[in-house]
N, C-alpha and C positions, 0 to 999 in steps of 0.2 A: 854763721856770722851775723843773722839777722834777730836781732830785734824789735818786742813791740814800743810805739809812740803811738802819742795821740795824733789824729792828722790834720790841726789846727794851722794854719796858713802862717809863715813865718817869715824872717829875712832870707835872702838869697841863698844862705851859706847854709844855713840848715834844712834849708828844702832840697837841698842837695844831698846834704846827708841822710837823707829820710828815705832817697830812691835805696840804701842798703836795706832798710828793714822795712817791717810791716806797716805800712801807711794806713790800713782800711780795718776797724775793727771786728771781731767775730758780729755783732750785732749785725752793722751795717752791711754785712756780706750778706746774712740771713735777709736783711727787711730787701736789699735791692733783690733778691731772686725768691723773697715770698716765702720761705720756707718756714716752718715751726722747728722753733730749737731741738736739736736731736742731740745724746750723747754721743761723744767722739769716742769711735774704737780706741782698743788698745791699739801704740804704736808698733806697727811690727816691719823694721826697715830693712832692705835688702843688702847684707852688709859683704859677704863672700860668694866668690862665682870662682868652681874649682874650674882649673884644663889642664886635660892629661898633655904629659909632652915625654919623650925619649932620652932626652939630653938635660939634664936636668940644670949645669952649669952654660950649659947654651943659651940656654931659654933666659938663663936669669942676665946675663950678657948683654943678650936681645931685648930685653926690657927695660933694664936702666938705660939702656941707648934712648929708647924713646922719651926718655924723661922725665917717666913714673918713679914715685916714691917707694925707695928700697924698705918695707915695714917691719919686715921678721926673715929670719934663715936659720932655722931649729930643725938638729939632728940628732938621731939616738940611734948608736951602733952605725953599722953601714948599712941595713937594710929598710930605713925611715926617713926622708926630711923633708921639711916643711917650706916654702918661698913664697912671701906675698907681698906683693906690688898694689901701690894705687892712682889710678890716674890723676891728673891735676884738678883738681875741685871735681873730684867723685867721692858721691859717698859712698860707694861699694868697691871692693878692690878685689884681686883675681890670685890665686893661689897656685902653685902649681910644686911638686916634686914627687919623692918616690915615694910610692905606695900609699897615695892619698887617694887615688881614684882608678878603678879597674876599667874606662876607656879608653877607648883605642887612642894612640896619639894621635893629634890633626883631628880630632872628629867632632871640637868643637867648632860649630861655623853658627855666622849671622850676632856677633857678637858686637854689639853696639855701641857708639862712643858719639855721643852727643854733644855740637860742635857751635859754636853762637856763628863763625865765620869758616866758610870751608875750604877757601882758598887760602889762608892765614895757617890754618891748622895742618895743610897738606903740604905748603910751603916747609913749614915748621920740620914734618915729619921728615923732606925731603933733605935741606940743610941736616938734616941728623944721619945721614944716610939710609936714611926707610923706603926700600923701594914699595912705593903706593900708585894706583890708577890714577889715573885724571878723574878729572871729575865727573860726573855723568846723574842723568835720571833717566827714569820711568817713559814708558810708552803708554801712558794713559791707563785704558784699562784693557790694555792686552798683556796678558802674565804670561805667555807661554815666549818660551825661546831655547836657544843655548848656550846662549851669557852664562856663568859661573848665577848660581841664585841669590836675590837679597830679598827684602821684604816683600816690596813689590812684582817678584816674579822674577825672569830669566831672559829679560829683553834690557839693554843700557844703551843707552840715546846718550852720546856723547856731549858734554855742557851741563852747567845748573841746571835746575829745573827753568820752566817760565816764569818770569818777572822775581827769579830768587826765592818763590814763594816757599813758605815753612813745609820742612816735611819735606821738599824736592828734590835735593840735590845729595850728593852720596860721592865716596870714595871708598875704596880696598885696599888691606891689606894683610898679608899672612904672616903668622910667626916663624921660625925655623920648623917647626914641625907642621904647618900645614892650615893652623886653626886661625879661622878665619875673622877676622875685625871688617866694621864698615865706619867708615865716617857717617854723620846726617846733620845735615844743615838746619836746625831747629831755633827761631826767631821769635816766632809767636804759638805759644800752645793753644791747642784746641780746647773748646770753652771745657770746663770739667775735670782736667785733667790737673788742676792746680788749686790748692787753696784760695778761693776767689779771698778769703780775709787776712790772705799774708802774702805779700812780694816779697822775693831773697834773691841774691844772688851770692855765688859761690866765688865769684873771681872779679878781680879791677877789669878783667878783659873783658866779661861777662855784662858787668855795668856798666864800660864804655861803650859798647858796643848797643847797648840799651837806648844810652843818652844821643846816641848818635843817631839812630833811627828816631828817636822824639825830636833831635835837634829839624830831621828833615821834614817830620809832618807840619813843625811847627813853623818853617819855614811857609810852607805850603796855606797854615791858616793865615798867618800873616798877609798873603799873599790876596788870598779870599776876602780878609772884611778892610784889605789896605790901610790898615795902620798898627804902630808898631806895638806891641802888645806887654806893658811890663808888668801883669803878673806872669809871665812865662814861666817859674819855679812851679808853680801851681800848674800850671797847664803841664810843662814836662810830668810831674809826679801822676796826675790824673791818668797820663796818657799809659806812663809804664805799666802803671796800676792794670787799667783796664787788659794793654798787649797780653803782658804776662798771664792774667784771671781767661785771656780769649773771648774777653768782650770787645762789643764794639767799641773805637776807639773815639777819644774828643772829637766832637767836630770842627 
């Protein structure tokens, strides 16, 4: 859904519509972190993630409950078919039926679902009837335990992480056959891990939840130089810019 613009300072209503797409040019991504222009790989995106399951009309039951996009359900004969679902602003989707994959059922685990709000999204799954955990993080850096495993190790410290911080916070849940989903509460990525010369997001939820976090810093600068600040469209766009790239943010 994103597109590029130039990121020329506007009226209100289109610096709003600019936090959809790319505000920061390929150039200026390069000159702010010094780099020499390099060619850009081919793309090569991660489109299908197979999981075995047993029940093949269970499984597909089980997922349109949760709310995922029904995409294909191809059969030949009775010893073949094919089911794939995709999450709501994913762009990878999950596959599953007979004789698409020789493991075990259940024996996918640590299966990720990346989430802007995590109490919103567990809510959500809950209203649907999804039995999921509370919410919970990490013990710092001690990974051993006998908590069920997620990224962090096999210790769950019940609650978000600290101050909500990206990365922290976590939820579970299994399918009918076993295989294992987490939620993760993701806000700000780490510097590198994003096109520092393109901001997108995938969903209205996604972007309000963006705006919402700029609304609060910018409350906070306001606050700082005491008075009221009307280029603020500027300022929110800056800010998202930077959160999403994992730079540091306006001051």
């Amino acid at each position: 859904m994103s597109r590029h613009v130039d990121p020329a300072p506007q009226r209100k209503t289109s610096s709003i519509v600019k936090l959809c797409a790319s505000v920061s040019t390929r150039e200026e991504a390069i000159a702010t972190v010094g780099e020499a222009p390099k060619a850009r790989p081919v793309d090569t995106k991660l489109e299908v993630v197979v999981i075995p399951v047993a029940d093949v009309d269970r499984a597909k039951e089980f997922y349109g409950k949760l709310g995922w996009r029904l995409d294909a359900d191809f059969a030949a004969g009775g010893n073949w078919r094919v089911i794939q679902f995709t999450p709501p602003g994913s762009g990878c989707s999950v596959i599953f039926g007979r004789n698409v994959t020789a493991a075990a059922p259940g024996s996918a685990q640590g299966l990720y679902l990346i989430v802007a709000d995590i109490e919103a999204a567990r809510n959500e799954l809950l209203e649907r009837g999804i039995g999921i955990s509370e919410v919970f993080h990490g013990a710092g850096d001690e990974h051993a335990g006998t908590d069920p495993p997620y990224l962090f190790g096999r210790r769950r410290i019940g609650g978000p992480g600290p101050e909500h911080r990206s990365y922290q916070s976590y939820a579970s849940f299994s399918d009918p056959d076993g295989n294992g989903w987490l939620l993760q509460e993701v806000t700000t990525r780490l510097p590198g891990r994003v096109d520092a010369g393109e901001t997108a997001f995938v969903s209205a939820t996604e972007l309000a939840a963006a705006l919402r976090r700029a609304a609060n810093a910018h409350g906070e600068h306001e606050q700082r130089t005491g008075q009221h600040d009307a280029g603020w469209p500027d300022w929110y766009a800056d800010y998202i810019v930077r959160e999403q790239a994992g730079r540091e943010p306006s001051a």
